[in-house]
N, CA, C and O atoms as a DFTB+ gen file, in Angstrom:
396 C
 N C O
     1  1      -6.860     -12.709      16.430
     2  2      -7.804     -12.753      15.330
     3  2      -7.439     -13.929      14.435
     4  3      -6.349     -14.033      13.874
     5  1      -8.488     -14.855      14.339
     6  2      -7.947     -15.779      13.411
     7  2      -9.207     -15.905      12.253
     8  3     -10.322     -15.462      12.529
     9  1      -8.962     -16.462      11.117
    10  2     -10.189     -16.430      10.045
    11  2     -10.084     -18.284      10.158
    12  3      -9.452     -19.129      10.793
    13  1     -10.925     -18.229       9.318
    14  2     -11.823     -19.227       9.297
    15  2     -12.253     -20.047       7.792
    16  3     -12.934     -19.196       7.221
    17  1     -12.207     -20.904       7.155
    18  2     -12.395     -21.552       6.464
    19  2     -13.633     -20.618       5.461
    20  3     -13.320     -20.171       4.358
    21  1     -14.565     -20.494       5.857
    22  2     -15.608     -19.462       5.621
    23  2     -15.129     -17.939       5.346
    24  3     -15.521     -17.217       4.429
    25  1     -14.733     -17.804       5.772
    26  2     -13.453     -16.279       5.593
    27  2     -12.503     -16.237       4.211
    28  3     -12.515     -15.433       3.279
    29  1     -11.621     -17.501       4.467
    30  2     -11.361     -17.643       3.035
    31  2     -11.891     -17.658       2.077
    32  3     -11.412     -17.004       1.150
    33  1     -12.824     -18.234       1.930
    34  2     -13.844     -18.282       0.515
    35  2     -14.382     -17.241       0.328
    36  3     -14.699     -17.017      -0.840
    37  1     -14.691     -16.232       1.325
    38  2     -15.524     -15.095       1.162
    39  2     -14.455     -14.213       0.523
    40  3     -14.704     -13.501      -0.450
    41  1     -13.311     -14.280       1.076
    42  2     -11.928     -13.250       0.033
    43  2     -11.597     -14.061      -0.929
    44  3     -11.004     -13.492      -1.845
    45  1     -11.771     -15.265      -1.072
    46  2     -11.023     -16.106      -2.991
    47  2     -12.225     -15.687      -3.436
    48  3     -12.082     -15.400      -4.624
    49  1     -13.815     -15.425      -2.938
    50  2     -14.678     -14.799      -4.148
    51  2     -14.289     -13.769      -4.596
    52  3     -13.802     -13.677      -5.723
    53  1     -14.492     -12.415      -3.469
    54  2     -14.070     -11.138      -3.569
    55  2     -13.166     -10.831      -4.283
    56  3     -13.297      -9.684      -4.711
    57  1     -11.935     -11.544      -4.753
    58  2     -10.657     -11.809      -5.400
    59  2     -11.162     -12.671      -6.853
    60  3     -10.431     -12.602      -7.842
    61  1     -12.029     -13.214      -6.889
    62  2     -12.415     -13.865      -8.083
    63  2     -11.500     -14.704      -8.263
    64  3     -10.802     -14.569      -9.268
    65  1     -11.278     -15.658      -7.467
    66  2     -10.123     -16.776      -7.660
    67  2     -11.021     -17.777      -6.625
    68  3     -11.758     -17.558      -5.664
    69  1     -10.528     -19.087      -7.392
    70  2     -11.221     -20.449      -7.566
    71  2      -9.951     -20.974      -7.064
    72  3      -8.909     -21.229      -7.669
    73  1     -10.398     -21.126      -5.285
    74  2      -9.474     -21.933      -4.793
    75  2     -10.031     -23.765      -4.592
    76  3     -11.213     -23.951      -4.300
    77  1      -9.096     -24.986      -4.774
    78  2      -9.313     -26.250      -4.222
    79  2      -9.431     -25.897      -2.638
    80  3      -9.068     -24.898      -2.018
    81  1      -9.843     -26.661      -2.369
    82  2      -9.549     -27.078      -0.629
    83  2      -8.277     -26.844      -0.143
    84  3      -8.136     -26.177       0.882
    85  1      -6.773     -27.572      -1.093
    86  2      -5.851     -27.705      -0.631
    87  2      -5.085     -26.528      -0.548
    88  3      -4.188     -26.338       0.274
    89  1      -5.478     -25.701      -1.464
    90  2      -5.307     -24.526      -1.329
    91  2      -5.896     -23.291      -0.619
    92  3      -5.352     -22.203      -0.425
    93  1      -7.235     -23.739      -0.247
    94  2      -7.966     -22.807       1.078
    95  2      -7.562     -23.111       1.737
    96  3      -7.093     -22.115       2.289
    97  1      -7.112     -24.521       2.641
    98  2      -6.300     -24.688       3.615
    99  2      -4.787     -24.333       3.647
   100  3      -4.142     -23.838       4.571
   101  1      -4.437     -24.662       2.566
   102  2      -2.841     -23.681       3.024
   103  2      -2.724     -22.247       2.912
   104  3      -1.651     -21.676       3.107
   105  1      -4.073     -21.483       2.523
   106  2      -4.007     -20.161       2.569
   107  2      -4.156     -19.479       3.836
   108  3      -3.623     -18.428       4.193
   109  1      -5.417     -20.656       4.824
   110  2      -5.794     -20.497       5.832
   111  2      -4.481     -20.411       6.287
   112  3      -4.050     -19.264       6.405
   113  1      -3.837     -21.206       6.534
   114  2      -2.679     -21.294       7.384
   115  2      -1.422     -20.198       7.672
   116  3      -0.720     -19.764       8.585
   117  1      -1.679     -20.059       6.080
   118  2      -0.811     -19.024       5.749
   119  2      -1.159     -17.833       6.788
   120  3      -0.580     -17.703       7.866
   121  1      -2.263     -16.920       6.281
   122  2      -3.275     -15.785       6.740
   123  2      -3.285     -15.954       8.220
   124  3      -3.671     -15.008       8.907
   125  1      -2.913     -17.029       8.762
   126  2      -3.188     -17.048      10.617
   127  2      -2.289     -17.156      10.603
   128  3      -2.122     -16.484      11.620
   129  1      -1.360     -17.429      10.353
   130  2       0.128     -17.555       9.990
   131  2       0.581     -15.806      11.066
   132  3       0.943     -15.429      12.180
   133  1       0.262     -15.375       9.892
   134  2       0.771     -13.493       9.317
   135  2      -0.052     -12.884      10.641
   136  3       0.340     -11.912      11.288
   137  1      -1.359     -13.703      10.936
   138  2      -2.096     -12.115      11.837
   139  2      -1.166     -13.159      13.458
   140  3      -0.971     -12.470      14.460
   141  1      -0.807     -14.358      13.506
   142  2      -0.026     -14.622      15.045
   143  2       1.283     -13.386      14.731
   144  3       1.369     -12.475      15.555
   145  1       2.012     -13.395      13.846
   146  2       3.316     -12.514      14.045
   147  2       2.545     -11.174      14.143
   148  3       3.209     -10.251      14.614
   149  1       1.361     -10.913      13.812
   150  2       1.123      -9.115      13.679
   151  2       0.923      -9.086      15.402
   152  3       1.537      -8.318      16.142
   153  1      -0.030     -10.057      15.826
   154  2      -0.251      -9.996      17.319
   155  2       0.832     -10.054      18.282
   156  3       0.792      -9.431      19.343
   157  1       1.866     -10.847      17.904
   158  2       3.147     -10.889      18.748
   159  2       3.699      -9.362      18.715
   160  3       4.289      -8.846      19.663
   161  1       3.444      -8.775      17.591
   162  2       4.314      -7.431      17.230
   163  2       3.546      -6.585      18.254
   164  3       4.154      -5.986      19.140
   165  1       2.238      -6.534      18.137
   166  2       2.030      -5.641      18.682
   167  2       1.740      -5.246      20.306
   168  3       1.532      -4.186      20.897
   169  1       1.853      -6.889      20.768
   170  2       2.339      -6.978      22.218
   171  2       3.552      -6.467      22.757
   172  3       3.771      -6.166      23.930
   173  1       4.139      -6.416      22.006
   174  2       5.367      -5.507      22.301
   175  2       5.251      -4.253      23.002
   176  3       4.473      -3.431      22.518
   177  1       5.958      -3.914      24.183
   178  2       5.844      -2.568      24.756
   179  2       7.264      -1.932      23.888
   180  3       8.396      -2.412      23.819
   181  1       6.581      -0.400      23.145
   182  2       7.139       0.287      22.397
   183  2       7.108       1.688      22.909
   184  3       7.520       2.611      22.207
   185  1       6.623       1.883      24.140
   186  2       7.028       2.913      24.521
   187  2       7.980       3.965      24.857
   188  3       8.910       3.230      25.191
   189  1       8.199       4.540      24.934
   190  2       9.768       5.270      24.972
   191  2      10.862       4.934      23.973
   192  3      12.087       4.983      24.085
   193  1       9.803       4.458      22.620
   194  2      11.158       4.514      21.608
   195  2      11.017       5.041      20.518
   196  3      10.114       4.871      19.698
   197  1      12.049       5.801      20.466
   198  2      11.654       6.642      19.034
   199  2      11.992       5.964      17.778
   200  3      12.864       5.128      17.543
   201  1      10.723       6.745      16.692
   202  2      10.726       6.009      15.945
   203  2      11.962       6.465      14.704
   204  3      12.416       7.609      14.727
   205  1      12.283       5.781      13.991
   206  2      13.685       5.602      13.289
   207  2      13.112       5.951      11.774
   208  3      12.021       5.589      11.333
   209  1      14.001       6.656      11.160
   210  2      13.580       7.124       9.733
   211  2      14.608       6.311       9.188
   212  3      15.237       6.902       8.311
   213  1      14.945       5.281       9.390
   214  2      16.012       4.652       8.358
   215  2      16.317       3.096       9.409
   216  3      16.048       3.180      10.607
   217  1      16.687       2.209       9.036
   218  2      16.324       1.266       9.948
   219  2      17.917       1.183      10.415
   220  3      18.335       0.933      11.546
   221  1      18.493       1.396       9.516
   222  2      20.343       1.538       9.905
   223  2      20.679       2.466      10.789
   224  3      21.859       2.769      10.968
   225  1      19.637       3.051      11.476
   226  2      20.159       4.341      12.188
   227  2      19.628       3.840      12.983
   228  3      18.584       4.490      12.937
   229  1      19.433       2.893      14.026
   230  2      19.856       1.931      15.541
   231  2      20.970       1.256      15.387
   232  3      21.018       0.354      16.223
   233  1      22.010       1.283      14.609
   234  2      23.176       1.017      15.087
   235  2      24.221       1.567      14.839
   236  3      25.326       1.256      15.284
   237  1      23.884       2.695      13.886
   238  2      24.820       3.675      13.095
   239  2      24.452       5.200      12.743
   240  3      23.378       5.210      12.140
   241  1      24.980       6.499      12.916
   242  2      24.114       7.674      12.258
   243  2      24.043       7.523      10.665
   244  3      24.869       6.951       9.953
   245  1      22.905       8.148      10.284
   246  2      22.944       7.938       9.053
   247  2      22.413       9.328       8.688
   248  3      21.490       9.973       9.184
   249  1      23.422       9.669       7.477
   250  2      22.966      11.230       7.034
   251  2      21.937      10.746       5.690
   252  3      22.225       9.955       4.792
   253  1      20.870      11.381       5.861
   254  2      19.585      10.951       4.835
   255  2      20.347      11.949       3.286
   256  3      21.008      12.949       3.567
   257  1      20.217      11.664       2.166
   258  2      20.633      12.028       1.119
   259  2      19.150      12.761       1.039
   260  3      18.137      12.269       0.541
   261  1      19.257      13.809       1.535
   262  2      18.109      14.985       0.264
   263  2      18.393      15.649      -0.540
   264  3      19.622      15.654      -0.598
   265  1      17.970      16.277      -1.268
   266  2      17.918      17.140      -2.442
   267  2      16.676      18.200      -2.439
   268  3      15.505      18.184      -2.060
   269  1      17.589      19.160      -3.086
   270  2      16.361      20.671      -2.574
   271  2      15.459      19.791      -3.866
   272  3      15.708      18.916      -4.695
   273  1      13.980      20.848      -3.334
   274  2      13.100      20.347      -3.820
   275  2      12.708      21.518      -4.844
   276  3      12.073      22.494      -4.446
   277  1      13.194      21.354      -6.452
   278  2      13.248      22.262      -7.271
   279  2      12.762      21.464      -8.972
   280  3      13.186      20.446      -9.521
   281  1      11.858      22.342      -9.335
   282  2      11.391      21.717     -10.688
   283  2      12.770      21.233     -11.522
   284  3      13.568      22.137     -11.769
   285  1      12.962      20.470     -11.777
   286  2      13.502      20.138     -12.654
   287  2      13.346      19.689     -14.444
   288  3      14.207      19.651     -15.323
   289  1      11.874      19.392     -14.483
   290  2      11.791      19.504     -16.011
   291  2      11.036      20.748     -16.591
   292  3      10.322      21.175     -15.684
   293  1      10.898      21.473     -17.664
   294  2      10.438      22.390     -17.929
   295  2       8.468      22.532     -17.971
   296  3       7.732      21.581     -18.234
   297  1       8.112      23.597     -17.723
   298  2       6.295      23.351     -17.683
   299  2       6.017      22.838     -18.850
   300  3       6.514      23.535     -19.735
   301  1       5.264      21.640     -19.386
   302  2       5.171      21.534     -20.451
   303  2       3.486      21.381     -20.746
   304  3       2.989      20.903     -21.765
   305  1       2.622      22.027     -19.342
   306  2       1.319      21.363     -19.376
   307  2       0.955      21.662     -20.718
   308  3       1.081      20.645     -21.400
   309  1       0.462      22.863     -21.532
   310  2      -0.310      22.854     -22.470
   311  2       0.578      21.907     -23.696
   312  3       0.032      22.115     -24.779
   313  1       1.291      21.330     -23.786
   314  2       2.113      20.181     -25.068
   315  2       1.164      19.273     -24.497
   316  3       0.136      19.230     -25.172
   317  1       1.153      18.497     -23.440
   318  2       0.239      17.953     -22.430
   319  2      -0.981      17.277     -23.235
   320  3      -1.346      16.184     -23.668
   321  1      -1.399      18.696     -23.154
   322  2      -2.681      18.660     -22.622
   323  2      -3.315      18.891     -24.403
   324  3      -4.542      18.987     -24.390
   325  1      -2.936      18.951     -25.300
   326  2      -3.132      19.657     -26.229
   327  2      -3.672      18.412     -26.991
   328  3      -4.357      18.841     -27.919
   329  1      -3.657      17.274     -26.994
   330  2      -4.251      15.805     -27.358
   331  2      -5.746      15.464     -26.318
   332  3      -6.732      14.863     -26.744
   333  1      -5.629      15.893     -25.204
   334  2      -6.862      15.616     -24.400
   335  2      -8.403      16.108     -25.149
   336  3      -8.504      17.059     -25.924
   337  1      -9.105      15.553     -24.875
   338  2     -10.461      15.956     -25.792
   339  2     -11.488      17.141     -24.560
   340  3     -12.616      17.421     -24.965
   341  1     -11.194      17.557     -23.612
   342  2     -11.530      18.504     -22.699
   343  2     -10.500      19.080     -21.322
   344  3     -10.051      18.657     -20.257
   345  1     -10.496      19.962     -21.923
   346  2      -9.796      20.639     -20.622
   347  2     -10.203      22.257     -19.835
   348  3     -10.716      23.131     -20.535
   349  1      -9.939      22.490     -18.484
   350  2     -10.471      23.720     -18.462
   351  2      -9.182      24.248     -17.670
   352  3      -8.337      23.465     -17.236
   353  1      -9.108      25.440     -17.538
   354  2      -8.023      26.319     -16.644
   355  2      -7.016      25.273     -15.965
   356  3      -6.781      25.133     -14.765
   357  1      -6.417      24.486     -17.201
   358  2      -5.282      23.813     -16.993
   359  2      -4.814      22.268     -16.158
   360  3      -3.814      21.629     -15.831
   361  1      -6.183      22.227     -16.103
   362  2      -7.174      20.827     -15.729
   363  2      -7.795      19.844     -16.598
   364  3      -8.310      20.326     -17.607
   365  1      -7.872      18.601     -16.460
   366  2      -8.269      17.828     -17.370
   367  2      -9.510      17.419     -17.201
   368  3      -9.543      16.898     -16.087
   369  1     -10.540      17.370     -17.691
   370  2     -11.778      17.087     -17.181
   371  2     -12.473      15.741     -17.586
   372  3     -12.706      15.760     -18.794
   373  1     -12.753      14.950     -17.177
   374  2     -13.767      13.633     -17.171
   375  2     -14.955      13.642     -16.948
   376  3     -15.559      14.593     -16.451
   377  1     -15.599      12.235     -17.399
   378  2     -16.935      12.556     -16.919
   379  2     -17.089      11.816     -15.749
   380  3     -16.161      11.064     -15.453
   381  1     -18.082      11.870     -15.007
   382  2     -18.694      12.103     -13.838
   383  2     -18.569      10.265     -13.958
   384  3     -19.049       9.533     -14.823
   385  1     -17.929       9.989     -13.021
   386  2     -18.488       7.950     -12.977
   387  2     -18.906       7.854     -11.245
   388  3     -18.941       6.678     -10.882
   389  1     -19.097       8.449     -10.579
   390  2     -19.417       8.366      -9.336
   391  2     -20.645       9.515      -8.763
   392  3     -20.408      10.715      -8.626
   393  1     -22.104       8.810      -8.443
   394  2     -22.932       9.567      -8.233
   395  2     -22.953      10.172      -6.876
   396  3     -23.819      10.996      -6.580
C-alpha cells in the first residue's frame, strides 16, 4: 500500500494543517516509509508462536507484578456529584449531542 501525493493533502486537510510541498513530500516519504516496514512485518510467518505478555519474557521468565484488584479510595460519588447541575440514580446526565 503506498499513498500518493493526493493522499497527503487529503489528510494535511482532514488534519487542518497547511503543508509546503517540501513538506508533503517528506511526509510522503515518511508514511511509505512506515506502511514498507508494516508490510515486511506482516510477511512474516508467525505461526506457532506464542504470543508474549512482556517482551523480556523471550529471553528470560518474568513474574508480572499484580495486585489484587481492591477499591482503594473511599466511595465518594455523591461529594462528586453534588456540584453537577443534573444527575439521576448516581449518574450524570448530559444533553443529547448525537441524533
Amino acid at each position: 500500500m503506498a499513498l500518493t501525493s493526493q493522499d497527503i493533502a487529503r489528510i494535511a486537510n482532514l488534519a487542518r494543517l497547511e503543508l509546503n510541498p517540501a513538506e508533503s513530500e517528506r511526509m510522503l516519504t515518511q508514511i511509505n516509509g512506515f506502511f514498507d516496514i508494516v508490510e515486511k512485518m506482516r510477511a512474516v510467518d508467525t505461526s506457532g508462536v506464542e504470543p508474549l505478555a512482556h517482551p523480556v519474557a523471550a529471553i528470560q521468565d518474568v513474574a508480572l507484578r499484580l495486585r489484587e484488584d481492591v477499591a482503594s479510595e473511599p466511595n465518594q460519588r455523591d461529594a462528586n456529584q453534588r456540584s453537577a447541575p443534573a444527575v439521576e440514580r448516581g449518574l450524570f446526565l448530559v444533553p443529547k449531542v448525537i441524533e
